[in-house]
C-alpha positions in Angstrom: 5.6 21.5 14.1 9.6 22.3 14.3 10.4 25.6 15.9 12.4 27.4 12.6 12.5 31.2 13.6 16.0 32.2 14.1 17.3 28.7 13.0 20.5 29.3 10.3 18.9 26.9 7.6 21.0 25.9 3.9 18.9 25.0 1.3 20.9 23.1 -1.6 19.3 23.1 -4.6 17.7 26.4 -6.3 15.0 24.7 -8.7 11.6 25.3 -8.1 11.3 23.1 -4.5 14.6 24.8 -3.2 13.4 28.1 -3.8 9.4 27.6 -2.4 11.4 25.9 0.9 13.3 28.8 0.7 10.4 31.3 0.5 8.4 29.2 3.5 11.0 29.2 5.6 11.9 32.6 5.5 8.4 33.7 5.9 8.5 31.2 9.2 11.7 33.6 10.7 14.6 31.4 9.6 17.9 32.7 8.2 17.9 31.2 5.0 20.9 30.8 2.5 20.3 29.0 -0.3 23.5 27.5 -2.5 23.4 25.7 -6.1 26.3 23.7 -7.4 24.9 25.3 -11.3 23.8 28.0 -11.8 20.4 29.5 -10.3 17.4 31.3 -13.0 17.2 34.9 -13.4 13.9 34.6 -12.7 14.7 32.4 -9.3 17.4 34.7 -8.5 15.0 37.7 -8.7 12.7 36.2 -6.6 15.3 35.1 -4.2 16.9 38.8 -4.1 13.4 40.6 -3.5 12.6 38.3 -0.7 16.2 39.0 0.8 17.3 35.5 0.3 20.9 35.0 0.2 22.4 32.8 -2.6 25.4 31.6 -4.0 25.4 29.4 -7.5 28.5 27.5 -9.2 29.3 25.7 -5.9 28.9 25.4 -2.1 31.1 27.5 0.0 31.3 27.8 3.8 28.4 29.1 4.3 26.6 26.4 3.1 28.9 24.1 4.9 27.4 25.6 8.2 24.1 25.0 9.6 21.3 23.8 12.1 19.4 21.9 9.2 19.4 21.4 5.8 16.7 21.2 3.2 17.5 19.3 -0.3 15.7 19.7 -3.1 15.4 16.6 -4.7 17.1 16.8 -8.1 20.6 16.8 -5.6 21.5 13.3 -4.8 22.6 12.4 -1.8 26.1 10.8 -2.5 26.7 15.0 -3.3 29.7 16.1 -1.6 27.9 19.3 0.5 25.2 16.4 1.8 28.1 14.0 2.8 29.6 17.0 4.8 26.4 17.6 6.5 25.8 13.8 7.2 29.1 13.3 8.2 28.9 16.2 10.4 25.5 15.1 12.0 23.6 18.1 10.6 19.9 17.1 10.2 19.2 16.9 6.4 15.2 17.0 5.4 13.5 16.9 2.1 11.3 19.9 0.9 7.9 17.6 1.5 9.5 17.0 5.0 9.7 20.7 5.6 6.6 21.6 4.0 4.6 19.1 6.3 5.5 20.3 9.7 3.5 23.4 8.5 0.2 21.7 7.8 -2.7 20.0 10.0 -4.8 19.1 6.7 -5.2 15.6 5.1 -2.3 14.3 3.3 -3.0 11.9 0.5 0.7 10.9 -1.3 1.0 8.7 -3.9 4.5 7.2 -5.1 5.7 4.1 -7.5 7.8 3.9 -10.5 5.2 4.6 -13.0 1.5 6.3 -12.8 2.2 8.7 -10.1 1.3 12.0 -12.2 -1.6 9.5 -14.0 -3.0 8.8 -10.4 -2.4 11.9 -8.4 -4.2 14.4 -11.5 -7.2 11.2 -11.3 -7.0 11.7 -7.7 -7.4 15.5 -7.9 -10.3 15.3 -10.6 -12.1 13.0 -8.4 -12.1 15.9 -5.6 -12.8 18.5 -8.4 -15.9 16.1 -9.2 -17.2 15.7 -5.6 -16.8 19.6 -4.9 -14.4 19.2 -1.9 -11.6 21.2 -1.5 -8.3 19.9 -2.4 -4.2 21.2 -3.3 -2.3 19.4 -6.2 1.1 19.5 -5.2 4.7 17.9 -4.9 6.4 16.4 -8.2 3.8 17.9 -10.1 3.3 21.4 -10.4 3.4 23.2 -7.5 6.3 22.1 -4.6 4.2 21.7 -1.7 5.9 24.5 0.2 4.5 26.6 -1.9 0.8 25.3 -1.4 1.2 24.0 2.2 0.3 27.5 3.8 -2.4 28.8 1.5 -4.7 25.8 0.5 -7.3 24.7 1.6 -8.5 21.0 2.0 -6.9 17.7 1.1 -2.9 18.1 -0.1 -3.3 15.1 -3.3 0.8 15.1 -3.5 3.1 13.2 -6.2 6.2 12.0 -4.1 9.4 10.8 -6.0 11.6 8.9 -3.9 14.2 11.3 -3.9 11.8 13.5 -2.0 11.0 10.6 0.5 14.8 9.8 1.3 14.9 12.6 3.2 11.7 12.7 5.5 11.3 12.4 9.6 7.8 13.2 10.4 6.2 13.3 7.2 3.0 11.3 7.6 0.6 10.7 4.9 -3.2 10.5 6.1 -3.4 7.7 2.6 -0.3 6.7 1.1 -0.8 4.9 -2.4 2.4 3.0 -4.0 1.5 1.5 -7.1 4.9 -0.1 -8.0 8.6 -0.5 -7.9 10.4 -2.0 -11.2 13.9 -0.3 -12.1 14.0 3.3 -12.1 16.7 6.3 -11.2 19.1 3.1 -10.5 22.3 5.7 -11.0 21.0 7.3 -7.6 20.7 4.5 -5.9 24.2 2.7 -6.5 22.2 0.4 -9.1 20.8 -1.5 -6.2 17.4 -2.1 -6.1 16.3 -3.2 -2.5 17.8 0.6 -2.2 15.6 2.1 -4.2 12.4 -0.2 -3.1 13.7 0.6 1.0 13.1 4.6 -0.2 9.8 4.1 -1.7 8.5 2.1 1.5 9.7 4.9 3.3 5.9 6.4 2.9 4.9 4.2 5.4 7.3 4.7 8.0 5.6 6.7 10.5 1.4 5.8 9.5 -0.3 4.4 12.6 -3.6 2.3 12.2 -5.2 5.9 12.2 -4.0 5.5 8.7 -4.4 4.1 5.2 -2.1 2.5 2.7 -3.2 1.7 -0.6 -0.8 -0.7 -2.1 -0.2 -3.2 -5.9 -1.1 -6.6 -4.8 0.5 -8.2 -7.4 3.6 -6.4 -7.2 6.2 -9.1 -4.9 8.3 -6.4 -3.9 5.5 -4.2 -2.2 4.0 -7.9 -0.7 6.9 -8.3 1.0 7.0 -4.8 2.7 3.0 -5.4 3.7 4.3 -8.9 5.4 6.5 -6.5 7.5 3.7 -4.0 8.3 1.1 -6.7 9.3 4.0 -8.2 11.9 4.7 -4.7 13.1 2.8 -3.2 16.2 0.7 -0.5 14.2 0.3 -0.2 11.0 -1.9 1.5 9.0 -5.1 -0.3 7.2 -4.2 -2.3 4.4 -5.7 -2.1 1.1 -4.9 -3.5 -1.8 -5.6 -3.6 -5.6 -5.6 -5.7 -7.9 -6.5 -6.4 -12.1 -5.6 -10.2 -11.7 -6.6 -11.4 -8.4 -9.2 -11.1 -5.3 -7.5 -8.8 -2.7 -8.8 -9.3 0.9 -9.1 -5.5 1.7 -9.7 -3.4 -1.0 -10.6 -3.2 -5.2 -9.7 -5.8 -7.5 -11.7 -6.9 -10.7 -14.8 -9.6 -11.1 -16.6 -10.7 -14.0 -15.3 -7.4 -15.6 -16.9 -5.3 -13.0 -14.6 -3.3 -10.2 -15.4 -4.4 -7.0 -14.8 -3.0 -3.5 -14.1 -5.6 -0.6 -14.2 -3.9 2.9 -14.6 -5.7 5.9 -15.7 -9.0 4.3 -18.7 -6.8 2.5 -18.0 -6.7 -1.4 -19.7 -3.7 -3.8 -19.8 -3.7 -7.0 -19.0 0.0 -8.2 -18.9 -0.3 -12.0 -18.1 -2.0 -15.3 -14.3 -2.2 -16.5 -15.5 -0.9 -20.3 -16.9 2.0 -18.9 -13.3 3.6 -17.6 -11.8 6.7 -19.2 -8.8 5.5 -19.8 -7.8 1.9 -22.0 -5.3 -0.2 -20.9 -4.3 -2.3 -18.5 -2.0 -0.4 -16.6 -4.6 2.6 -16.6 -7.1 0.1 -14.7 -4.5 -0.5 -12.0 -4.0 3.6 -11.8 -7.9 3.6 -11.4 -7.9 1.3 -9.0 -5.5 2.4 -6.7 -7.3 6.1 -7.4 -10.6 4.9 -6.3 -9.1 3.5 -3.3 -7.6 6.6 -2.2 -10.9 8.4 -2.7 -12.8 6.1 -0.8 -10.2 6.3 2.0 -10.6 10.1 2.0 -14.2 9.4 1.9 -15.5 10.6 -1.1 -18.8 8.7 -2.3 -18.8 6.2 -4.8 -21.1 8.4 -7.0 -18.0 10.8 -7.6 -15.5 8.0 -7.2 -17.3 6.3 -10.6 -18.0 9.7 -12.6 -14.4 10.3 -12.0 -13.5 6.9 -13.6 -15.3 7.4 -16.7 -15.1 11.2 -17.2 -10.8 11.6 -16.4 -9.2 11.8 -19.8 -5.3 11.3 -18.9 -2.8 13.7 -18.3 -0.1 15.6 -21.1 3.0 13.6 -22.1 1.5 10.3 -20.9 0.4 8.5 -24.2 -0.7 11.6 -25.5 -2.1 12.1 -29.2 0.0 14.7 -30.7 -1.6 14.7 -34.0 -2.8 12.3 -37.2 -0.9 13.1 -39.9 -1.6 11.1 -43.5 -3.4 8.5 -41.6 -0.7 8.3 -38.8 -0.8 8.8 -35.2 1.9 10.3 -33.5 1.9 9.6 -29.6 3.4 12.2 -27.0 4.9 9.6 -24.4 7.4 11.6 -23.3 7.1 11.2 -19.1 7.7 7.5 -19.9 11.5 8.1 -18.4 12.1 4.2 -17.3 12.1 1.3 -19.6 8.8 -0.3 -17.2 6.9 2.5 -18.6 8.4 1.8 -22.4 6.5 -1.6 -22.0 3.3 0.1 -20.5 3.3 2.3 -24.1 4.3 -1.2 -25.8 1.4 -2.9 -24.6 -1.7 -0.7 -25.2 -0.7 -0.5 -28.9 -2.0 -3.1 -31.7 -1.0 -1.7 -34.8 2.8 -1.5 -36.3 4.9 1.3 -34.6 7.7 3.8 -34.8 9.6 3.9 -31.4 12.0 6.8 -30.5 13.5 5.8 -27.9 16.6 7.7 -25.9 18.1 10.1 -23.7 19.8 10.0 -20.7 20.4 6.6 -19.5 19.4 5.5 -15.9 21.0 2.2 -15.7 18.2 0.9 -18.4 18.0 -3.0 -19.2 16.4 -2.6 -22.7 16.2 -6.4 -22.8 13.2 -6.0 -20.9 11.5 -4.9 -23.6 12.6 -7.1 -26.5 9.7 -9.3 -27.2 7.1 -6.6 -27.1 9.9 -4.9 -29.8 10.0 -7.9 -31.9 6.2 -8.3 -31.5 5.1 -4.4 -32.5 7.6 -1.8 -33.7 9.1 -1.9 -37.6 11.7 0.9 -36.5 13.7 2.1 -33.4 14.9 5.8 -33.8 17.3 6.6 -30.9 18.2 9.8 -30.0 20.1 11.2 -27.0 23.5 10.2 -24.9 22.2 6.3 -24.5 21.8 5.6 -28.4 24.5 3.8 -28.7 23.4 1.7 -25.8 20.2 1.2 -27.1 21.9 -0.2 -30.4 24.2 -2.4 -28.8 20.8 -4.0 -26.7 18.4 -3.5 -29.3 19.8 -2.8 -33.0 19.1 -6.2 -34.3 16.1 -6.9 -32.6 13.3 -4.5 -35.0 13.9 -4.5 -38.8 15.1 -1.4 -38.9 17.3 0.4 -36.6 18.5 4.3 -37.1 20.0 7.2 -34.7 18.4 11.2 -34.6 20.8 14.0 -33.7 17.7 15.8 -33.0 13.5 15.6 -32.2 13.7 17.2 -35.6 15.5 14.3 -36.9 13.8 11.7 -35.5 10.1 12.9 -36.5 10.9 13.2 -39.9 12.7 9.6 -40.0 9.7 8.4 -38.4 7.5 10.0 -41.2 9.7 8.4 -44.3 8.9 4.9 -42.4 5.5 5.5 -41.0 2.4 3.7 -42.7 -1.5 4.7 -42.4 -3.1 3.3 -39.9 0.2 3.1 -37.6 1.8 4.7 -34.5 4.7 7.0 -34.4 5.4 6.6 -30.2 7.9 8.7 -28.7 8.4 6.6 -25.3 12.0 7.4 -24.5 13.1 5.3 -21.2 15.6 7.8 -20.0 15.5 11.3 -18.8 15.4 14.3 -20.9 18.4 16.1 -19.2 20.9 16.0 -22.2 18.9 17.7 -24.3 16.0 19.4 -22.6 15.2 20.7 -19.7 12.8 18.4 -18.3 10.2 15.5 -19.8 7.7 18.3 -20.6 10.4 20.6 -22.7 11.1 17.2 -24.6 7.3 16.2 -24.8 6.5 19.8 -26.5 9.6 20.2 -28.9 8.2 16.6 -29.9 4.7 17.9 -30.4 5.9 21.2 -32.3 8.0 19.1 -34.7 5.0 16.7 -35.2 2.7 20.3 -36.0 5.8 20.9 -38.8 5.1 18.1 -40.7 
């Protein structure tokens, strides 16, 4: 653990990680400041004030130009001119999880990728629940682990973006899972991709053979990190899972039953039909979730309960509502065009698509065929709809723009058939018109309830 009391420490950011690194650190003995280049929440500034936190908001000033660390919340990139200074300047900058973790001698289990994390770390979290062990849910879900790290008992089950892993030093995961990298949050990464795939890896970075790391076998990005690993003087145990192939440590599917394969020995732990959730994709998130249990040694009893009893989590191919015959999906953490074709592809029936928001440096191409195979009508809404009609106006029958959720559901109603899908699955981030995925996924949901 880092020695903090007395330390001058700038936090930049004042969202809901800034402020819990804030609050930990303070409680710890350090001089805290915290500065946001926006503004800062009443309700954040309250707390901030009645822990005697200072705080500045519409910019950085001086004082957040001076420091023995900083801690960045991860909505603030790092190409931002306070972080350059502080780079520049050789000033140690750590991420909130980094912080968070020197304060913590319990079991880590972090799970990142492009797509499933919130799917996988809630499974991972009901498996616990099932086999009455004690566990925190924390990270980019919920609860910022500062605010949990002190507290909680058990295992930490934390969602890591890899914003939040650009940043660490010592943060070691006990069982790191990453389930996948395809295109994602490009704009942060200077649209380069081994950039953003190096940050992901970065989970791994200082996991002995004391460790685990749960990993997509079929993924040829993340194959090419494990190559590294297994030449690497420690590493931590490999295990890997598959829907397609035989992995030679860890879960893959045979006959349409999951098997474990440890140590040469192979178990058979249950039928594919008898999982909660359908879908491909959802078989790979149960997967890697079983794996992670077994590496924090829950029994295969709980392991398969919690396989067929977990029902999914809100905004991730939710059902909003039926109305005249018509389903309307709530898809709304969908935020890259990977998990667009995810939605695509557990759907048989004609759909609506509404699709739009703030663009990440999307290829909608990607997506085309599935388009052209399954949706009647595109509905874009957001700052990237003309984008998404330059890429994909021709490629549906019918193509139409939504200056509003309002808008959009009621186009989607005139078009909508019984027996179809109206599927919000956006591709982009909510921030031009909502606060987060979860604002958009519920003003979706309460305009659905209008109809």
């Amino acid at each position: 653990m880092r020695e903090v009391a007395g330390k001058h420490i700038a936090v930049i950011g004042a969202a809901r990680s800034g402020v819990a690194a804030a609050l930990l650190l303070k409680q710890k003995g350090a001089e805290v400041f915290v500065s946001d280049f926006g503004s800062i929440s009443e309700t954040n500034q309250n707390t901030l004030a009645s822990n005697h936190i200072e705080f500045e908001q519409g910019g950085h000033t001086n004082r957040a130009q001076n420091a023995d660390f900083v801690v960045l919340s991860p909505g603030v990139p790092t190409e931002a001119s306070i972080v350059q200074h502080h780079l520049n300047n050789s000033t140690p900058v750590f991420s909130e999880i980094e912080i968070a973790s020197w304060f913590s001698d319990q079991k880590i289990v972090a799970i990142t990728g492009s797509n499933g994390k919130t799917t996988v770390t809630s499974w991972l979290a009901h498996m616990w629940e099932t086999a009455k062990i004690d566990y925190s849910l924390a990270g980019n879900i919920g609860y910022a682990f500062s605010e949990k790290v002190v507290s909680a008992k058990g295992t930490h089950i934390l969602e890591v973006s890899s914003f939040q892993l650009d940043h660490i030093d010592a943060f070691t995961p006990d069982v790191s899972v990453l389930l996948n990298i395809t295109p994602d949050h490009l704009d942060r990464y200077a649209n380069d991709m081994r950039s953003y795939a190096a940050s992901k890896f970065r989970i791994t970075e200082n996991q002995t053979d004391k460790h685990f790391f749960i990993y997509n076998f079929d993924d040829p990005l993340i194959q090419g990190h494990v190559a590294r690993l297994q030449n690497s003087e420690s590493h931590p145990k490999l295990w890997g899972f598959s829907s397609k192939n035989e992995v030679p440590e860890g879960a893959f599917v045979h006959n349409d039953h999951i098997i474990f394969r440890f140590n040469n020995n192979e178990e058979s732990l249950m039928p594919v039909h008898e999982l909660g959730l359908p879908g491909n994709h959802n078989l790979q998130n149960g997967l890697a979730a079983a794996l992670a249990a077994r590496a924090g040694e829950i029994k295969n009893e709980a392991i398969r309960e919690s396989l067929k009893s977990f029902s999914g989590v809100e905004h991730r191919l939710e059902l909003a509502r039926i109305v005249d015959g018509v389903k309307y999906i709530n898809d709304s953490k969908a935020t890259n065009v990977n998990a667009v074709w995810f939605a695509l592809d557990s759907f048989n029936v004609p759909l609506t698509l509404i699709l739009g928001g703030r663009d990440k440096g999307n290829d909608y191409e990607e997506i085309k065929f599935l388009i052209r195979d399954k949706v009647h009508t595109i509905i874009a809404i957001g700052e990237s709809k003309d984008k998404i009609e330059e890429q994909l106006g021709k490629t549906a029958p019918n193509f139409e723009k939504a200056d509003s959720m309002r808008d959009a559901v009621r186009i989607a109603k005139k078009g909508a058939k019984r027996g179809e899908v109206v599927l919000l699955s956006p591709a982009c981030s909510s921030f031009d018109m909502f606060d987060d995925y979860e604002h958009r996924g519920k003003v979706f949901k309460e305009e659905v309830a209008k109809l």
